[in-house]
BAVOPA-53101 format. One line per 2 residues: their letters; for each residue x, y, z of C-alpha. Coordinates in steps of 0.1 Angstrom, whole numbers. Example, Ala and Ser with C-alpha at 12.3 -4.5 7.8 and 13.67 -1.06 7.14 Angstrom:
<sites>
as> 123 -45 78 | 137 -11 71
</sites>
This chain:
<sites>
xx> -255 23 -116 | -272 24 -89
xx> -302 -5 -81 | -331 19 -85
xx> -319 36 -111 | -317 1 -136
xx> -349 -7 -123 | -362 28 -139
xx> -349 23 -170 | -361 -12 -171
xx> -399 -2 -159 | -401 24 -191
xx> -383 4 -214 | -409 -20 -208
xx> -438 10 -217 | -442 18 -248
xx> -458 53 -237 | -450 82 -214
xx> -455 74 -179 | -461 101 -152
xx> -433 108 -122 | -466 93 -100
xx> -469 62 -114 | -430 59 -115
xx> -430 70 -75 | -457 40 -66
xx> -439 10 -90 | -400 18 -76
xx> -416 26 -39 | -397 63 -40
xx> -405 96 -38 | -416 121 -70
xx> -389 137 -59 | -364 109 -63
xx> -377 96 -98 | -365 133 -108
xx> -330 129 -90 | -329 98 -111
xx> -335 107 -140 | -310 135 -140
xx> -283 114 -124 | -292 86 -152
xx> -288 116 -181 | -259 134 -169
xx> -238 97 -158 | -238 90 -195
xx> -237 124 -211 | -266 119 -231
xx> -304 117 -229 | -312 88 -221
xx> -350 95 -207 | -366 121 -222
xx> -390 144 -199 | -420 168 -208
xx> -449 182 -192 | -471 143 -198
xx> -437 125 -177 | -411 104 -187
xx> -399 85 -215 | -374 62 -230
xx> -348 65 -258 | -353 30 -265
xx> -320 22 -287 | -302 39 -264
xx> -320 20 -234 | -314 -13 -248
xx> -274 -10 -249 | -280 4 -213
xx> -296 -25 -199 | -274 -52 -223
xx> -245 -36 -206 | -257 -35 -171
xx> -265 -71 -173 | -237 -83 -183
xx> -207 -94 -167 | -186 -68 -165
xx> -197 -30 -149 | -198 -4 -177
xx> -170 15 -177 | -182 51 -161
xx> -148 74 -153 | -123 85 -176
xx> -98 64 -164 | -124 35 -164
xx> -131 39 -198 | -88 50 -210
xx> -85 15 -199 | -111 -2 -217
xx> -103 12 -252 | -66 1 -239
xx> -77 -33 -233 | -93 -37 -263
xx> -63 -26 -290 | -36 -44 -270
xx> -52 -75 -256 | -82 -83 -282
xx> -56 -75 -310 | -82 -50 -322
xx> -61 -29 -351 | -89 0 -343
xx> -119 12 -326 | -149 28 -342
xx> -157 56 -322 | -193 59 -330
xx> -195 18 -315 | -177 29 -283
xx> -198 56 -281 | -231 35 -282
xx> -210 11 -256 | -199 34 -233
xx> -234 52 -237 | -217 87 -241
xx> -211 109 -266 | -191 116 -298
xx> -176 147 -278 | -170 129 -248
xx> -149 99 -264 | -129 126 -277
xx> -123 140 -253 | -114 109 -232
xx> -86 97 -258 | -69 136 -261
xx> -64 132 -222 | -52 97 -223
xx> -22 106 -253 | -11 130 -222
xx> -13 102 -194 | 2 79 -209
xx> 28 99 -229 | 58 81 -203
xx> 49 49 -226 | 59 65 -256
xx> 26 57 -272 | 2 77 -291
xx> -36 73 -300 | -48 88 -329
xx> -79 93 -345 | -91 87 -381
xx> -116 79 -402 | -135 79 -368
xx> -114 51 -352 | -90 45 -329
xx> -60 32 -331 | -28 29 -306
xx> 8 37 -323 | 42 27 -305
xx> 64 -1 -303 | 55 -35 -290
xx> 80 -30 -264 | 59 -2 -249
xx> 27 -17 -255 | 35 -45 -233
xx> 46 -23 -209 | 15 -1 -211
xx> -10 -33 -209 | 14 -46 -175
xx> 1 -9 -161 | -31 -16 -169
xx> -37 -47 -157 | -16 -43 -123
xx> -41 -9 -120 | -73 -28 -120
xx> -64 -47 -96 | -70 -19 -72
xx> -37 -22 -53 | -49 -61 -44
xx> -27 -88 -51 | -29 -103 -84
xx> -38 -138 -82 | -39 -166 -110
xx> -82 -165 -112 | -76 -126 -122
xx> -50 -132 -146 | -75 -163 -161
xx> -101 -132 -169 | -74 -112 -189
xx> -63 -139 -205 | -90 -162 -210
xx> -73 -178 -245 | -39 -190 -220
xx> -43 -218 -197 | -28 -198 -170
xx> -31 -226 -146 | -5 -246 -166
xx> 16 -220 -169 | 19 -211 -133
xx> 29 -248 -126 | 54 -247 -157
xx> 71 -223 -140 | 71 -230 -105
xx> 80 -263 -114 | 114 -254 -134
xx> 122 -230 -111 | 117 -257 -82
xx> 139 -281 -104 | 166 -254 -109
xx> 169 -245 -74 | 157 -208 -78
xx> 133 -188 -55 | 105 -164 -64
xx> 86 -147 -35 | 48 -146 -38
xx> 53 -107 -58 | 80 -116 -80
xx> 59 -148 -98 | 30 -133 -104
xx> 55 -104 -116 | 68 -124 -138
xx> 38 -146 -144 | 19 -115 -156
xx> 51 -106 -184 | 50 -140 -199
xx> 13 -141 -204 | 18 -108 -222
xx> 44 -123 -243 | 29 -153 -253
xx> -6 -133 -257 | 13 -108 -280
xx> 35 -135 -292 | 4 -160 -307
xx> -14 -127 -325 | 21 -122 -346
xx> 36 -89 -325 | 67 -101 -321
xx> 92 -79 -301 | 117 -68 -336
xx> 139 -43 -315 | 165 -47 -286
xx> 191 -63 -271 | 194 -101 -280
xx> 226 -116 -264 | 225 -133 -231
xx> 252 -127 -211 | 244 -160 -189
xx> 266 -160 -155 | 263 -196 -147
xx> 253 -230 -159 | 226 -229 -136
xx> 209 -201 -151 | 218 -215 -185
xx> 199 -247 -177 | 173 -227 -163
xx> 168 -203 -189 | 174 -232 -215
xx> 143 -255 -201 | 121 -223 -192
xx> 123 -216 -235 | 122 -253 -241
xx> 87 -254 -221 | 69 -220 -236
xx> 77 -234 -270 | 61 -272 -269
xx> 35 -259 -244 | 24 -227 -267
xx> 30 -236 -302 | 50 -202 -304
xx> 89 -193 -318 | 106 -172 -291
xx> 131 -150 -314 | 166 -141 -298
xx> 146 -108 -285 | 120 -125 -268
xx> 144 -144 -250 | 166 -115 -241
xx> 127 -102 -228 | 128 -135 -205
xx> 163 -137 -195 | 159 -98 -183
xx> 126 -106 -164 | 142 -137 -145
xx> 173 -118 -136 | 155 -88 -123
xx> 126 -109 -99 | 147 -144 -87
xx> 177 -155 -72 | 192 -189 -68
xx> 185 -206 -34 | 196 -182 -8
xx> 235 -190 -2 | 243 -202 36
xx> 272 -181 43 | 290 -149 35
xx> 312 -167 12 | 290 -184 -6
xx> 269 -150 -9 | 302 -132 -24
xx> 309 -154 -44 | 274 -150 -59
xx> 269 -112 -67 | 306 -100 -59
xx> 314 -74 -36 | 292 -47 -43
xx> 261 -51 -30 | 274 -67 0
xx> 294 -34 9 | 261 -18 6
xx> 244 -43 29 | 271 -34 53
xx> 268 5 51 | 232 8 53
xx> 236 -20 85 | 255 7 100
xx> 235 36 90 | 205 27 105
xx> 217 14 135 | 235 48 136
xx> 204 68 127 | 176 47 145
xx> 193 25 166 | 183 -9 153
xx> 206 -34 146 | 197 -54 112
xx> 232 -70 111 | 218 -109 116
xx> 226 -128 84 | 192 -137 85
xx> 183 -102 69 | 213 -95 52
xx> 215 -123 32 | 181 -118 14
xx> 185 -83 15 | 218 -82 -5
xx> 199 -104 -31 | 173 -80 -31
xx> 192 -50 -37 | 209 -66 -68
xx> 178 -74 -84 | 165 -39 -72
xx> 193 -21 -91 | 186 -40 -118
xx> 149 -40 -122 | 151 6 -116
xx> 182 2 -145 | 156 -13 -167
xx> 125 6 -158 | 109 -28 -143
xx> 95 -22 -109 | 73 -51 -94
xx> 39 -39 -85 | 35 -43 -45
xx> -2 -42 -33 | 12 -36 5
xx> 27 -5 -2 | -1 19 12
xx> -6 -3 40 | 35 -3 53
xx> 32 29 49 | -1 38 72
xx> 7 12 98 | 48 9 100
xx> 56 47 98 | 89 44 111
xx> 99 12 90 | 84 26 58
xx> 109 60 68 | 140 37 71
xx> 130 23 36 | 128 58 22
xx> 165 65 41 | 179 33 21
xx> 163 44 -14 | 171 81 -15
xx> 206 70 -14 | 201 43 -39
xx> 186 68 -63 | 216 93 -56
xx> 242 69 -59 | 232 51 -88
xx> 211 80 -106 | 182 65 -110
xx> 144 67 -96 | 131 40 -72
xx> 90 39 -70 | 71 38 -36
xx> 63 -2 -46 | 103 -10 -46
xx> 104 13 -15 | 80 -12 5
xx> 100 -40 -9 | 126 -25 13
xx> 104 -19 41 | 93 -54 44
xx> 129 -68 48 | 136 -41 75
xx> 99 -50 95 | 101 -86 93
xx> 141 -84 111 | 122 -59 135
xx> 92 -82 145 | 117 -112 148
xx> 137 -90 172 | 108 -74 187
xx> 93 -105 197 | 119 -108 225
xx> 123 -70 233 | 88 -61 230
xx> 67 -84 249 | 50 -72 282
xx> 61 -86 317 | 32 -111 330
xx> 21 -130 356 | 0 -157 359
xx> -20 -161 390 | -38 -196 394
xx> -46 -220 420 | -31 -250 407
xx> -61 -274 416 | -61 -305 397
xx> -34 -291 370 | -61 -260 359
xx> -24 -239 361 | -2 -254 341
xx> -25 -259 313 | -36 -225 314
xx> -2 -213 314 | 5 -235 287
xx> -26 -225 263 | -15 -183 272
xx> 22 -190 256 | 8 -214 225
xx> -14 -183 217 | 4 -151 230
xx> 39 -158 237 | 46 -135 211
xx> 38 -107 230 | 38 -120 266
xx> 68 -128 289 | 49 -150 312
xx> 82 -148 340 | 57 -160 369
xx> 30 -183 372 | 23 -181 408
xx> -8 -201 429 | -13 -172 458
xx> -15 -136 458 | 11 -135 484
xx> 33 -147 461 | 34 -116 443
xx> 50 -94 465 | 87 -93 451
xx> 80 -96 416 | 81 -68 391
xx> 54 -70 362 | 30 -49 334
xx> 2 -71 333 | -13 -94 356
xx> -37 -125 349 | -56 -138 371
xx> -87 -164 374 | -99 -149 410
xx> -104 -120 427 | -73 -98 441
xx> -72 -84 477 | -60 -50 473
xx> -53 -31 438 | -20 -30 419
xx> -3 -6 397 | -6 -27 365
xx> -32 -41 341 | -51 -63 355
xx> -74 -90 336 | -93 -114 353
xx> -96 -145 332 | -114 -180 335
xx> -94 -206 334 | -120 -229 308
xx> -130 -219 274 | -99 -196 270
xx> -108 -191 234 | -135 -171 243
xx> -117 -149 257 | -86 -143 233
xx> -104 -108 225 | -101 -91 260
xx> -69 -103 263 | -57 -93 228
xx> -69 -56 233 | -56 -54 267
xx> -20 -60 253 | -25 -34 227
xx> -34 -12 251 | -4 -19 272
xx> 19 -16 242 | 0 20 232
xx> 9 31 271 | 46 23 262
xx> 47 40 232 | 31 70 245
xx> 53 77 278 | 77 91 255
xx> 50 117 241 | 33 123 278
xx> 69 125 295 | 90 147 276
xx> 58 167 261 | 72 202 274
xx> 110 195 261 | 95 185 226
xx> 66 213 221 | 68 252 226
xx> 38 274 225 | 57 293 203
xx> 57 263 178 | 24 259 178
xx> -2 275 149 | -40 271 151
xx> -61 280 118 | -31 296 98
xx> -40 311 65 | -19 284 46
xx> -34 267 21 | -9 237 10
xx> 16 217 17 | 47 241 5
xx> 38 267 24 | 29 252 58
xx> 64 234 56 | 78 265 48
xx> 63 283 76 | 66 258 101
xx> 106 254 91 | 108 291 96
xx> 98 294 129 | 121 263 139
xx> 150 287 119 | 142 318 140
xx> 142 301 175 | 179 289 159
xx> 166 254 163 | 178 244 125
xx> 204 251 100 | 195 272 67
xx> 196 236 51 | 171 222 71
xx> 139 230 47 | 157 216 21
xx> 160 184 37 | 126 180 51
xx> 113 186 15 | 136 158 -3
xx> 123 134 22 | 87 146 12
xx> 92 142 -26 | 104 106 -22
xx> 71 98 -7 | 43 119 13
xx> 44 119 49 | 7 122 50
xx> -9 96 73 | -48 93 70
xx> -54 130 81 | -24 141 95
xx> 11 145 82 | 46 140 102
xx> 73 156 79 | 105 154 90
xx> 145 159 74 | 163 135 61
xx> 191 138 87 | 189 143 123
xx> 204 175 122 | 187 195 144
xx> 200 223 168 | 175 205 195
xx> 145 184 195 | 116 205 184
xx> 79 198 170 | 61 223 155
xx> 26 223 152 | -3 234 129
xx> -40 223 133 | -67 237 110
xx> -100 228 116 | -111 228 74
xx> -81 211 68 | -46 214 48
xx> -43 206 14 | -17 181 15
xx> -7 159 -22 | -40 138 -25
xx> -46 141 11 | -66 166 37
xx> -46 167 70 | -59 182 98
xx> -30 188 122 | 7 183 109
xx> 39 178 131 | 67 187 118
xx> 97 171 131 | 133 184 138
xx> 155 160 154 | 191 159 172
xx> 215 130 169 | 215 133 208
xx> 177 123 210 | 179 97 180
xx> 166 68 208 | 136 96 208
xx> 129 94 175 | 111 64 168
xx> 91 64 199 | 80 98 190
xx> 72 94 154 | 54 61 165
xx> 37 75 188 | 19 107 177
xx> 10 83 141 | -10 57 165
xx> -19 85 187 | -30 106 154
xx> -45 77 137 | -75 73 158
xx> -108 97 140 | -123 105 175
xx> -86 124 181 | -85 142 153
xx> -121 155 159 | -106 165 192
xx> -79 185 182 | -101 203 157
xx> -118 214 182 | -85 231 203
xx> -82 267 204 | -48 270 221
xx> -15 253 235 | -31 247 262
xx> -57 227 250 | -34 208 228
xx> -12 195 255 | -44 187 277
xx> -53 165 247 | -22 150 247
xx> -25 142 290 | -59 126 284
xx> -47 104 261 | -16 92 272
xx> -20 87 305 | -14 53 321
xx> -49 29 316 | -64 22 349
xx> -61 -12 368 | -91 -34 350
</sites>
């Protein structure tokens, strides 16, 4: 609720008369006007009358009123959307052990009506019909029917859902479980896992941090799990130790009994999120998880170096990958994804890494028939980035030189404070005391703490050679700059081999997503461009996961299959309905094996390009090929010398 709108309700609660839109208008420091809006807002946000209006002004229904302002004042923000409220009345059968809810008190809580709470649980028995669990209604309450199994699943939805796609942390877990000292158990379990020589990543122990506080919630209000597998098919005595003191620990420190389900529950959970220490050779790792997965390792190695030439063969990503993809396989065979809060933001900012992930888990789902979510898919994207930054950090950095008179030592440590802070993305191959000393080298940036002669084809940044942290910001944004030029030659320099006027569709009357891919495939099919297959293609890589960036999309196929390298193009100026996104301009992408060093530079390219509001305002605003690729030269051209 908004500020003025509590302060309203609180100013006639506090009248014990009708009080004139005037009088309301001078107290709050608004307009007549605005009291109105307010009051109407106020009424129709709760779906019921809370003020009461007439010809003398406005009053309060003061029952009502009270519960308002209770609830408003208290900790936690009234529930005001469906979903906000599904989840309350969730909340309070599974996790305050509430048998059932009168409707007429959630009504009063939730300050809406009989018809509206209604309403609201009819639509949640269909959005939550995947957890096989059913709320009925009678004798005007509420109560949840399923199995416990499912109930604890549906409550590890909820929870992981108000979190808002942020990570979980042990203060948020406290306020759902404010009966568990979840402190102690976080230690209990880091510490056996220490002991034990197992590792969790930051994701998989709160993972599994969240399912034992479930357990042992569900477990001290007598819902046992009665159903399920119960023998543990233990691999080693390491995990039998493990496993042993991890049951040994939740007994003493929770006065519960863990039946022989319970611990299957456990035994399931720790398989599916850790791994022993991370072996130190291929042998070690084969003799670990077998064959398998390491075959895997090795064909998706090849695969993507094929595909996108990057080579991820370094043990230091296969190694944790292999372990990965075990407990991957596992967690999709038992319907236990981990909840990853860095999904969206892979996907937005790493385009291409967040593609090779979809590559590696459309083939997981094929060959082992199963579904993979968008969380597990970013798992796989995070591997894949962080064996790209290590290797970038080398390949990628920009040619410098450092120009500084070398009075009293004022080089060196400059040169020494640039590659303690930006060696990552500087190769500093010069650091020269003249200007004349420039002459034969070859370089993309140049530094420099006085004034040049004559002008060079390069950035150039003139520094001081004190303070340097001041300074970290201009010299930050000119390498991003710099590394946006690289990226974009591909786009400015091969712009007429990649886009046709004939590919290219301003205002189309197309209003979603099928049809503009199906019309933009077509016309790549009649210029003989792609196979028959290719539309097929480009939508299974859009089912896996939208290709929808902010407001534009870059759909592509799976395989780079293409007759030639073609973009097709379609801008509309209202906008495409596209999933839960409205993209202004999409690209689609068809791509030939011969151009697959294109590819990522491309795809890179026109998402950073594309990413930038100003631009897509711009190409709104173009009314023909022409225009387009004009856009395209402004923006890509080299920066000028600074």
């Amino acid at each position: 609720m908004k500020k003025k709108q509590n302060e309203l309700i609180q100013y006639l609660s506090a009248q014990n008369r009708t009080v004139k839109s005037t009088e309301l208008a001078n107290v709050l420091q608004i307009s007549a006007r605005s009291v109105k809006n307010y009051v109407s807002e106020i009424n129709l946000l709760y779906d019921k009358k809370i003020i009461l209006s007439s010809r003398q002004g406005y009053q309060i229904n003061r029952q009502i009123s009270y519960n308002l302002l209770l609830n408003e004042n208290s900790d936690s923000t009234l529930p005001q959307t469906g979903e906000e409220r599904a989840f309350y009345i969730i909340k309070q059968l599974i996790l305050e052990h509430t048998s059932s809810l009168n409707l007429f008190d959630l009504c009063d809580y939730l300050c809406i009506s009989y018809s509206t709470i209604k309403s609201v649980i009819g639509k949640m028995n269909k959005t939550f019909s995947a957890y096989h669990v059913e709320f009925i209604c009678k004798n005007n309450c509420v109560q949840i029917v399923g199995s416990e199994k499912d109930k604890r699943r549906l409550i590890s939805y909820i929870i992981n859902e108000e979190s808002n796609a942020r990570f979980l942390d042990i203060q948020q877990l406290g306020e759902c479980f404010c009966n568990i000292d979840v402190e102690s158990l976080h230690k209990t379990l880091f510490s056996t896992f220490k002991k034990h020589n197992y590792y969790l990543n930051d994701f998989a122990a709160v993972n599994i941090l969240l399912q034992l506080l479930i357990l042992i919630d569900r477990n001290l209000a007598g819902n046992e799990l009665n159903v399920g597998e119960t023998v543990l098919s233990i691999e080693n005595q390491t995990e039998f130790l493990l496993l042993q003191e991890l049951f040994e620990q939740l007994e003493n420190q929770f006065l519960l009994h863990l039946n022989p389900y319970e611990k299957f529950e456990i035994h399931m959970l720790i398989k599916a999120n850790a791994t022993s220490s991370l072996p130190t050779s291929k042998t070690e790792l084969k003799k670990l998880i077998g064959n398998e997965f390491l075959s895997l390792t090795d064909y998706y190695v090849a695969q993507v170096n094929n595909h996108y030439l990057i080579d991820l063969s370094d043990e230091r990503f296969t190694t944790p990958f292999t372990l990965h993809l075990e407990n991957l396989i596992l967690r999709a065979k038992l319907g236990r994804f981990t909840s990853n809060p860095l999904a969206e933001s892979i996907k937005l900012n790493n385009p291409i890494i967040f593609d090779i992930a979809i590559y590696i888990g459309l083939d997981l789902m094929e060959r082992y028939n199963l579904s993979i979510n968008e969380d597990e898919i970013a798992f796989l994207a995070i591997h894949i980035g962080a064996e790209i930054e290590r290797q970038n950090m080398s390949l990628t950095k920009i040619r410098t030189v450092l120009l500084c008179p070398n009075y009293r030592n004022i080089s060196t440590e400059l040169l020494n404070n640039l590659l303690f802070n930006f060696g990552n993305q500087l190769d500093i191959i010069g650091n020269v005391y003249a200007e004349n000393d420039l002459k034969n080298l070859s370089f993309s940036l140049l530094l420099t703490t006085v004034p040049l002669n004559q002008p060079y084809n390069c950035d150039v940044v003139q520094i001081s050679p004190f303070n340097l942290n001041t300074q970290y910001n201009m010299i930050y944004n000119t390498i991003l700059k710099r590394q946006d030029t690289n990226k974009n030659k591909t786009l400015r320099t091969n712009f007429h081999t990649f886009f046709e006027s004939d590919l290219f569709l301003i205002n189309p009357k197309l209003n979603n997503r099928e049809q503009i891919l199906h019309y933009l495939c077509e016309i790549l099919k009649q210029k003989e461009y792609v196979d028959k297959d290719f539309e097929s293609s480009v939508l299974k890589r859009e089912n896996a996961a939208t290709t929808a960036f902010g407001n534009i999309a870059i759909p592509h196929s799976v395989d780079m299959n293409a007759v030639k390298t073609s973009v097709s193009v379609a801008i509309s100026k209202s906008g495409f309905q596209w999933g839960g996104n409205t993209v202004y301009v999409v690209f689609l992408l068809a791509i030939n094996k011969a151009d697959k060093t294109t590819f990522r530079e491309l795809y890179e390219s026109l998402a950073s390009l594309f990413g930038d509001e100003n631009i897509i305002l711009e190409i709104r605003k173009c009314n023909s090929f022409k225009d387009f690729e004009q856009l395209i030269y402004n923006h890509t051209s080299p920066p000028k010398t600074i």
